[in-house]
N, C-alpha and C positions, 0 to 999 in steps of 0.2 A: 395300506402301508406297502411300498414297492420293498423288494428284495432284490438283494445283490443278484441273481438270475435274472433280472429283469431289467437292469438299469448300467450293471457293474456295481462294484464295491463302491463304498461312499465314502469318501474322499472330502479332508474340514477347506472350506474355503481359505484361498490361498489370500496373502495379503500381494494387490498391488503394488511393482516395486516403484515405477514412474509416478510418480503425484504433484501436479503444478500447483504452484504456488502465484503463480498467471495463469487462465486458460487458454487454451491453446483458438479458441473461439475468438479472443482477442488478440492475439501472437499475429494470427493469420493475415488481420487487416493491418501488416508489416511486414507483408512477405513481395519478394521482388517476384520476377515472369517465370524465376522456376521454385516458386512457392517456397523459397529459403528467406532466413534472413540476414542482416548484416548484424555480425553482434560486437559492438566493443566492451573490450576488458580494462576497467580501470584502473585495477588491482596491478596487473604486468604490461597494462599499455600495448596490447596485442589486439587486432581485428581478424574476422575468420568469419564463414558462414556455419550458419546450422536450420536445423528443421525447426519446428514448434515443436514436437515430440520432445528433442532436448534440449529447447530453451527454458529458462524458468522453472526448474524443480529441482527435484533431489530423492535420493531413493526412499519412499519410506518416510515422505517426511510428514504426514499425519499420523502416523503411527507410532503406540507406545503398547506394551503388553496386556496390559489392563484394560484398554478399550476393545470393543467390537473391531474383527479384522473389517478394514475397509468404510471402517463406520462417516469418517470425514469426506473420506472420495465419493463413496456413493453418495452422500448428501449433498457436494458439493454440484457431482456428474448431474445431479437432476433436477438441480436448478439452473445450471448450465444450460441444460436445453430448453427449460422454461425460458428462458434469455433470452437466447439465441435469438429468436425471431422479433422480440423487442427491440436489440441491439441494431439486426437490418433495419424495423422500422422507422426507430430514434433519426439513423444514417440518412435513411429518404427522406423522411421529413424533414428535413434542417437541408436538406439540397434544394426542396420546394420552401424551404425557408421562415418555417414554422413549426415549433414545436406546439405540443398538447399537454395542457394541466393531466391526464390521464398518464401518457407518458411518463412526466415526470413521476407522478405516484409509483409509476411500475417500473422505475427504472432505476429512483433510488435506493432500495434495499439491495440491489447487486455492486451497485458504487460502495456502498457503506463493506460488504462484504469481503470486494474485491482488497478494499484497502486493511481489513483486519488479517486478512486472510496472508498473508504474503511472510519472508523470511525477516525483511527488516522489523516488522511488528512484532514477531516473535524474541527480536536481539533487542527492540526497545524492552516488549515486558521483563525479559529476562533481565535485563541491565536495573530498572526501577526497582521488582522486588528485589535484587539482590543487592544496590546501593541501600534499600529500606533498612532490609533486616539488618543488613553490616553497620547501619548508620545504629537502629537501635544497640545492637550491641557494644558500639565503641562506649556510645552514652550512657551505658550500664556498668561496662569495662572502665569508664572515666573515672568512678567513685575510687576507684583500686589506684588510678596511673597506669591500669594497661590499657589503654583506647588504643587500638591498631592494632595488637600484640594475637588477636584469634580472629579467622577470619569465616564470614559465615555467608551462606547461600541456600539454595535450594536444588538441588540435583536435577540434570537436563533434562531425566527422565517426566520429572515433575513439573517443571516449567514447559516441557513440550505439552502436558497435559491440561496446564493453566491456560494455553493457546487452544486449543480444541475445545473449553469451556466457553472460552470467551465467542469463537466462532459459532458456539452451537445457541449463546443469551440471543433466542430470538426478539426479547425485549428490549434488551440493550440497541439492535438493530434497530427496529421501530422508533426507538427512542429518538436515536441520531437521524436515521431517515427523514424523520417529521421536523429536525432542526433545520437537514438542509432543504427542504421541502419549502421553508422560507424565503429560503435565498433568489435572486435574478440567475435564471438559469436560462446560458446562450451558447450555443456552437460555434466555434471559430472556424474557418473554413481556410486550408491551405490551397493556394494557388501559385504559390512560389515553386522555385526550383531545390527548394531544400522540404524534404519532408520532415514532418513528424516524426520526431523519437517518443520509442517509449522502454521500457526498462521490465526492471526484476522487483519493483515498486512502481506500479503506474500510476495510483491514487496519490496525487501528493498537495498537503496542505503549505499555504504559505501565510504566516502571522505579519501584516503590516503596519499593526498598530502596537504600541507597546503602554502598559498600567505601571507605570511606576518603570521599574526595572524589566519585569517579565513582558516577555511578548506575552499575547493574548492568542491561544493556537484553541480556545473551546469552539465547537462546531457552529454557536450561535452569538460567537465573540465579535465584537464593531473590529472590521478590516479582514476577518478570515475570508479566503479564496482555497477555493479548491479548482485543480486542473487535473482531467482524465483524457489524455487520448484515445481517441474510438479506432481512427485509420490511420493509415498518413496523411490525409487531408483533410481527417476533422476531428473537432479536440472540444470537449465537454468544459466549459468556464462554469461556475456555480460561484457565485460574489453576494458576500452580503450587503445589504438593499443602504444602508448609513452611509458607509466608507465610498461606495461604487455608484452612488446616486444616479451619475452619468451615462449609468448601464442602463438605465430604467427601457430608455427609447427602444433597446434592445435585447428587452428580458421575451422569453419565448421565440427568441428568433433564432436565426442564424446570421452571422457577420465576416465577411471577409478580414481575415485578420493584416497589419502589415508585417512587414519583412522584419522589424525589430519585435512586435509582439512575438511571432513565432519565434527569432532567436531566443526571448524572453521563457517561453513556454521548455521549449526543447533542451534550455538550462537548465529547469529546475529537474527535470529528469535526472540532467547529470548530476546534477546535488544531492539531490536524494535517493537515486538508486545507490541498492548496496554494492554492486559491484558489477552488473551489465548495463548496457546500453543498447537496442537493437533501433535499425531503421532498415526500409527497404532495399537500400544504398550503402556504399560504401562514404559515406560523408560526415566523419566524425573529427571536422577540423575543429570545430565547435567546443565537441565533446575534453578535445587536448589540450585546445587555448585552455580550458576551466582548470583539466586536473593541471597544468602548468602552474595557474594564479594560484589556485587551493588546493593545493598539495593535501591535504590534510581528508580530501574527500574519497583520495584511493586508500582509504584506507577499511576496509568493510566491516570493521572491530570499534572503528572512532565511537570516543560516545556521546552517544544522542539526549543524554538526561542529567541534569543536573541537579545535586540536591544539598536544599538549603536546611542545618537544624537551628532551632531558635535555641537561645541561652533557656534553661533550664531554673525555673522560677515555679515554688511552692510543691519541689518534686515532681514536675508536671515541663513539658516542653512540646514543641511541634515538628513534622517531619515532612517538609513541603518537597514535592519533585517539579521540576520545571523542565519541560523539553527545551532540546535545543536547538533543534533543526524541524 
């Protein structure tokens, strides 16, 4: 047992205050010749540079009282580094223009992560359970004629906590992993004059197909695509194998994308991020044509979940959520 004479007084670990919600491992393959990047704000329509350090976080933001100090960063920091050298090797390999069924094994538990892991995930789940509960209470409140009149939630406190659950369901991970594990997975490769964007969400799903009314956004749904920017010049496609048939020729590879895929790509950044945008470059005409057309996307509060309740039949009803974005 060491004693304060030997070591100094002992001192509770402190909580780290910077905590990404991007890693900066990823940031990096976005940084121009002085290792900065371009960041646009959608929110005030302003550009400005910054570091990785303080792109993509916020103080504290794994942290709630009740958990272990540091318990998310350190989980995260050390599979970060586990990564890291995946991430370069994924990069080489799809410049010699082939990926590895291996690869992909070990590479999508951090996609899957990367994407739970982030601030927009945390304003979806907050948004769902707290349209849930509000939604049951109106329906309970209805019997009376107060439907809307008490308004109910979960405390931030709480919901930050349901976030750091969900990031720690290693099974849930495997789960989605082995979905996309399915899919034709291909590198797009930039060689244009406009780089890659990537954001304060970099994981972002697109639903192409729709069942009825709802798009179809489940990980193993006919038409879901997923796109991850890796650098500025190469971008992670994952397509399911029904919808994208025409991708087959090009599952394991890498593909030179053209100059409308790429605009295509570096859109839905701006659609789906919550409110930054970064590229190496100062080149976010792109990004201002969008929030121009969709006003509606600088808004980093809009909501992303809709929910539908069925009529109430034999005391009993249904309480469906359906993304929207």
């Amino acid at each position: 047992m060491r004693t304060c004479d030997e070591e100094g007084p002992w001192q509770k670990p402190q909580r780290t205050k910077t905590q990404h919600y991007v890693p900066q491992l990823i940031l990096r393959g976005f940084t121009n010749e002085a290792g900065l990047l371009c960041c646009f704000d959608k929110v005030y329509d302003t550009t400005r540079t910054t570091s990785t350090k303080a792109a993509a976080q916020e103080p504290y933001f794994y942290e709630v009282p009740a958990v272990e100090e540091n318990l998310i960063e350190n989980f995260l920091r050390d599979l970060e580094r586990t990564w890291k050298p995946m991430l370069v090797d994924l990069i080489k390999s799809a410049d010699a223009g082939h990926i590895t069924d291996k690869q992909i094994l070990e590479f999508s538990p951090f996609l899957v992560l990367q994407w739970m892991r982030t601030k927009t995930m945390r304003d979806i789940s907050r948004e769902s359970i707290n349209k849930h509960i509000q939604s049951m209470m109106d329906t309970t409140l209805a019997l009376n004629n107060m439907a809307g009149q008490v308004q109910a939630g979960l405390k931030e406190e709480a919901l930050v906590g349901v976030h750091i659950k969900q990031i720690l369901d290693l099974d849930m991970i495997e789960k989605m992993s082995t979905c996309l594990e399915c899919h034709y997975w291909v590198v797009g490769i930039n060689e244009s004059d406009h780089p890659f964007y990537t954001s304060d969400h970099p994981v972002v799903l697109r639903a192409n197909l729709y069942d009825g009314a709802r798009l179809m956004f489940g990980p193993r749904d006919p038409g879901i695509e997923f796109a991850f920017p890796l650098d500025s010049r190469h971008i992670l496609l994952i397509l399911e194998r029904s919808h994208f048939a025409e991708w087959k020729k090009h599952n394991n590879k890498s593909v030179v994308l053209n100059a409308q895929q790429i605009r295509d790509y570096n859109g839905l950044q701006v659609l789906r991020s919550c409110q930054r945008v970064y590229c190496a470059k100062n080149d976010f005409d792109l990004a201002r044509e969008l929030c121009a057309a969709r006003p509606e996307i600088r808004d980093s509060n809009r909501p992303r979940v809709q929910v539908i309740t069925t009529p109430v039949k034999g005391m009993k009803n249904q309480i469906i959520m359906l993304p929207m974005e």
